[in-house]
LUMDO-924302 format. One record per residue (C-alpha): z negated, x, y; residue in one letter; residue number from 1. Coordinates in steps of 0.1 Angstrom, whole numbers, plus 2048, in hexadecimal, padded with zeros to 3 digits. Last residue first. Example, Ala and Ser with C-alpha at 12.3 -4.5 7.8 and 13.67 -1.06 7.14 Angstrom:
<nodes>
c3  c1  c2  type  seq
7B9  889  7F5  S  2
7B2  87B  7D3  A  1
</nodes>
This chain:
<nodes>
c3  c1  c2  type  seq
223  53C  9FD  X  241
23E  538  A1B  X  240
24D  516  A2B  X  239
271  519  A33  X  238
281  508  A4A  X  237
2A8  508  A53  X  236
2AC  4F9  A72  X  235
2B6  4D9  A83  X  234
2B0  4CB  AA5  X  233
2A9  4AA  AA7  X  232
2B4  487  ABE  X  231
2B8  463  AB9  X  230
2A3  46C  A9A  X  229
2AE  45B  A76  X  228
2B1  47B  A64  X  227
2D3  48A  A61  X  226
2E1  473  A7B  X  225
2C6  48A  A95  X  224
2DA  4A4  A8A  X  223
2FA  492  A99  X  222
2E9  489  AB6  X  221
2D7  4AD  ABA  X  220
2FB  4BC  ABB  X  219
309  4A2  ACF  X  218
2F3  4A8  AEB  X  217
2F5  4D0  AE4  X  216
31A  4CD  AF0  X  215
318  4B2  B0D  X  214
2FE  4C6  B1A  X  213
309  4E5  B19  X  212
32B  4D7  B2C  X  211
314  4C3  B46  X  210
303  4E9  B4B  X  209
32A  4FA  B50  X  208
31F  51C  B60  X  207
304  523  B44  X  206
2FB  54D  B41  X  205
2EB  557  B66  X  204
2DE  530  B6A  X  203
2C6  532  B4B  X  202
2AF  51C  B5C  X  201
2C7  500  B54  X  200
2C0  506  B30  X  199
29A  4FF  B2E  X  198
29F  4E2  B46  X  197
2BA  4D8  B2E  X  196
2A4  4DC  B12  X  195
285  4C6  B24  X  194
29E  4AA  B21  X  193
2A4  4AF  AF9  X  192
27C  4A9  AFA  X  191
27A  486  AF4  X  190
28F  483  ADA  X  189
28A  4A1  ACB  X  188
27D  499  AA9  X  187
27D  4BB  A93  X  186
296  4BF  A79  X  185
291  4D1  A57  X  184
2AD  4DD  A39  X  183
2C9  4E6  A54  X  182
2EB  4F9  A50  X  181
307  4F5  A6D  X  180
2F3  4FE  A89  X  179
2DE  519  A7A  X  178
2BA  520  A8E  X  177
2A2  52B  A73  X  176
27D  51F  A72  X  175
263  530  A60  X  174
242  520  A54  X  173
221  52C  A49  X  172
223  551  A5B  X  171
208  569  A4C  X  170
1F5  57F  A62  X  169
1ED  5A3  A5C  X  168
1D0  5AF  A77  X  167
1D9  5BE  A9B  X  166
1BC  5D6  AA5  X  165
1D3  5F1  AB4  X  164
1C2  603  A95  X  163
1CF  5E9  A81  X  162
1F6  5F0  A8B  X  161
1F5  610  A81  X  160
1F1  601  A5C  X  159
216  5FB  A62  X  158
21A  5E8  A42  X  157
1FA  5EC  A2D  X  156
1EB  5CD  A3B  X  155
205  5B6  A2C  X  154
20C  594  A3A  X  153
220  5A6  A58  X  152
23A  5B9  A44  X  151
23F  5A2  A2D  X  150
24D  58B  A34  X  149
24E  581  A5A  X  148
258  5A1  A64  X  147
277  5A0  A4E  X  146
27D  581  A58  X  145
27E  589  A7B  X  144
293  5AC  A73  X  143
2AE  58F  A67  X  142
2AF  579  A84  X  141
2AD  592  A9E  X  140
2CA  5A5  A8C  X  139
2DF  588  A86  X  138
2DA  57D  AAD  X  137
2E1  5A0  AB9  X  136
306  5A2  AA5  X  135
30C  583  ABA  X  134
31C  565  AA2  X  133
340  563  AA1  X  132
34B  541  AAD  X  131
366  527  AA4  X  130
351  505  A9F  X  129
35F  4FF  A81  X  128
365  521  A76  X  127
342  532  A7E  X  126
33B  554  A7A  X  125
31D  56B  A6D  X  124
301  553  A67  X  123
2ED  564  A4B  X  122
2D6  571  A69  X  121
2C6  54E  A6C  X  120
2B7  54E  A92  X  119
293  54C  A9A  X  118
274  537  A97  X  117
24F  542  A8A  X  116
23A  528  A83  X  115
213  529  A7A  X  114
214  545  A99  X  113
1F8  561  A99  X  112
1FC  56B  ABF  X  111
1F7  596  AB8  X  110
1FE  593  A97  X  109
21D  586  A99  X  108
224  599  AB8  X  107
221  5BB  AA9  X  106
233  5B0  A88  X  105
251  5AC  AA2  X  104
24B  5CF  AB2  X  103
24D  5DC  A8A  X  102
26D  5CC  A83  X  101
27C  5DD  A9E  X  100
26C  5FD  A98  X  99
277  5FE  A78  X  98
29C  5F5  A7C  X  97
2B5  5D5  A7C  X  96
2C8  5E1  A99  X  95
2CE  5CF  ABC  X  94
2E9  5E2  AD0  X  93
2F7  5C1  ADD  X  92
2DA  5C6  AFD  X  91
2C7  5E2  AFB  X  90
2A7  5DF  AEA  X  89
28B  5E1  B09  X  88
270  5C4  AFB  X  87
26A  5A1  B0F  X  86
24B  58F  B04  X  85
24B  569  B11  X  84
22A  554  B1A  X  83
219  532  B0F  X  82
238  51C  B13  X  81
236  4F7  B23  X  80
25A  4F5  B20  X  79
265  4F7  B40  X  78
251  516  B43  X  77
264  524  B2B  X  76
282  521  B3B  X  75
273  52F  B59  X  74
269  551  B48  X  73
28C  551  B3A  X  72
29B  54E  B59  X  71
287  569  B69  X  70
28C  582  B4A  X  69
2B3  577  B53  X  68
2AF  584  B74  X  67
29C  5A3  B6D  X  66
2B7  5B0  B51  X  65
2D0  5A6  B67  X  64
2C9  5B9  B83  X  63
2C2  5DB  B6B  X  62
2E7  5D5  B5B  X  61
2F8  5D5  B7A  X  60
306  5B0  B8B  X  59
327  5B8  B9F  X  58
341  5B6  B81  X  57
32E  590  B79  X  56
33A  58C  B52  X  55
315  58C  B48  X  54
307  591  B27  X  53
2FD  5B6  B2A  X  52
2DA  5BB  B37  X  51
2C9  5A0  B1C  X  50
2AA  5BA  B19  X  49
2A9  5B3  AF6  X  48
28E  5A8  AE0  X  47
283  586  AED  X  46
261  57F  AE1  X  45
254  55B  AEB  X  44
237  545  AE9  X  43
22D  522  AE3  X  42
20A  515  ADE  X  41
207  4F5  ACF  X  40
1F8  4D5  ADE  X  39
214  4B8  ACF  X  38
229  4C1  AF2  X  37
22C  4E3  AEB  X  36
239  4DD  ACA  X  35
24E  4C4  ADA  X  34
25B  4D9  AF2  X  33
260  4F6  AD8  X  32
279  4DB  AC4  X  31
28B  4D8  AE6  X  30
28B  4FE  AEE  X  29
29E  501  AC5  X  28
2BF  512  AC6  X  27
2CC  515  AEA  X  26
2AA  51A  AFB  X  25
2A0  536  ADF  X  24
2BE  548  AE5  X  23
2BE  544  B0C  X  22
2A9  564  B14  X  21
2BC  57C  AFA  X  20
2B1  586  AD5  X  19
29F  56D  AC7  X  18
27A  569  ABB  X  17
268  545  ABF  X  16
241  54A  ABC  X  15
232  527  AB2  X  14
20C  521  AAF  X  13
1FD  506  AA8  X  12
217  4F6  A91  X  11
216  4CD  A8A  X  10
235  4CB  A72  X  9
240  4AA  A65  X  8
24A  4AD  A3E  X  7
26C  497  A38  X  6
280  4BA  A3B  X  5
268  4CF  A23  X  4
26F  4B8  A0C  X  3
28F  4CE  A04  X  2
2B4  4BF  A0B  X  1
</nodes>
């Protein structure tokens, strides 16, 4: 493992980019709590409008789409979150384009974030855990990066974007949510509760909570093994020149 993983990080400003509400609350709302919790400001940009993950035949897209907005606004809440951006993408027609990278730049510049946390797009299935990773998650995670670097370092990318008054901004640190791969871990053991807060709010997508819990307990047990924590989430962290 890199150095990076013994090296504490004390962010200001974290901007968490996923796909659907619950992305971010699955994958890393106990690390954001103790962001939070250390003074930082956390926010998040969820990019689709999460209207098709349901199994419900009597919910319709447009209901959905405002009741898990509401759950996600909670979950943040729970969390001690600054604010969430929701953008229109349809749900699981997410596509690594232009204007998607471009919205994402948008908010970079717009809050600034030191870290920047989001999903690793070279995570395409899973055999031990038996799993095929959402086609939005990979293309989240990857138009993220993309953003990241270089697109909103570099003034000449979407010079358009200046005259809204957004400058370039360069991330310091990016964090990528892989379960099975990790090079960093963050010390949740006194935040892992504020993750099932985060989680319960997500009451249109979890109908087993204790289930979810018994899961994503192990999960940060065994990374927390990795480390000497009771408890961590684990990511992939790169630190950029």
């Amino acid at each position: 493992m890199s150095n990076s993983q013994f090296i504490e990080l004390k962010p200001k400003i974290v901007l968490g980019v996923a796909a659907h509400p619950d992305d971010l609350d699955f994958g890393a709302s106990a690390s954001m709590a103790r962001f939070a919790a250390d003074g930082a400001d956390v926010y998040y940009l969820i990019l689709t409008d999460g209207g098709k993950g349901s199994s419900d035949r009597n919910i319709s897209t447009s209901q959905l789409i405002q009741i898990r907005r509401q759950e996600q606004r909670q979950a943040l809440k729970t969390i001690n979150g600054k604010g969430v951006t929701f953008l229109d993408y349809p749900d699981s027609e997410l596509e690594i384009t232009l204007n998607l990278k471009k919205d994402i730049v948008r908010e970079i510049r717009k809050i600034k974030p030191d870290v920047v946390i989001t999903n690793d797009p070279t995570v395409i299935y899973s055999k031990t855990r038996g799993f095929i990773n959402h086609t939005d998650h990979r293309a989240a995670g990857q138009a993220t990066i993309d953003a990241v670097f270089p697109l909103a370092r570099d003034h000449l990318a979407f010079p358009d974007l200046l005259l809204e008054g957004l400058e370039p901004h360069k991330v310091s640190t990016l964090l990528l949510t892989n379960f099975e791969e990790q090079n960093f871990f963050v010390n949740v053991s006194d935040t892992l509760d504020k993750k099932w807060q985060a989680l319960a709010a997500h009451a249109s997508q979890i109908s087993d909570m204790e289930a979810v819990k018994t899961r994503f307990t192990a999960i940060a047990a065994a990374a927390g093994n990795e480390c000497g924590y009771h408890y961590a989430e684990g990511f992939i962290r790169l630190d950029l020149m």
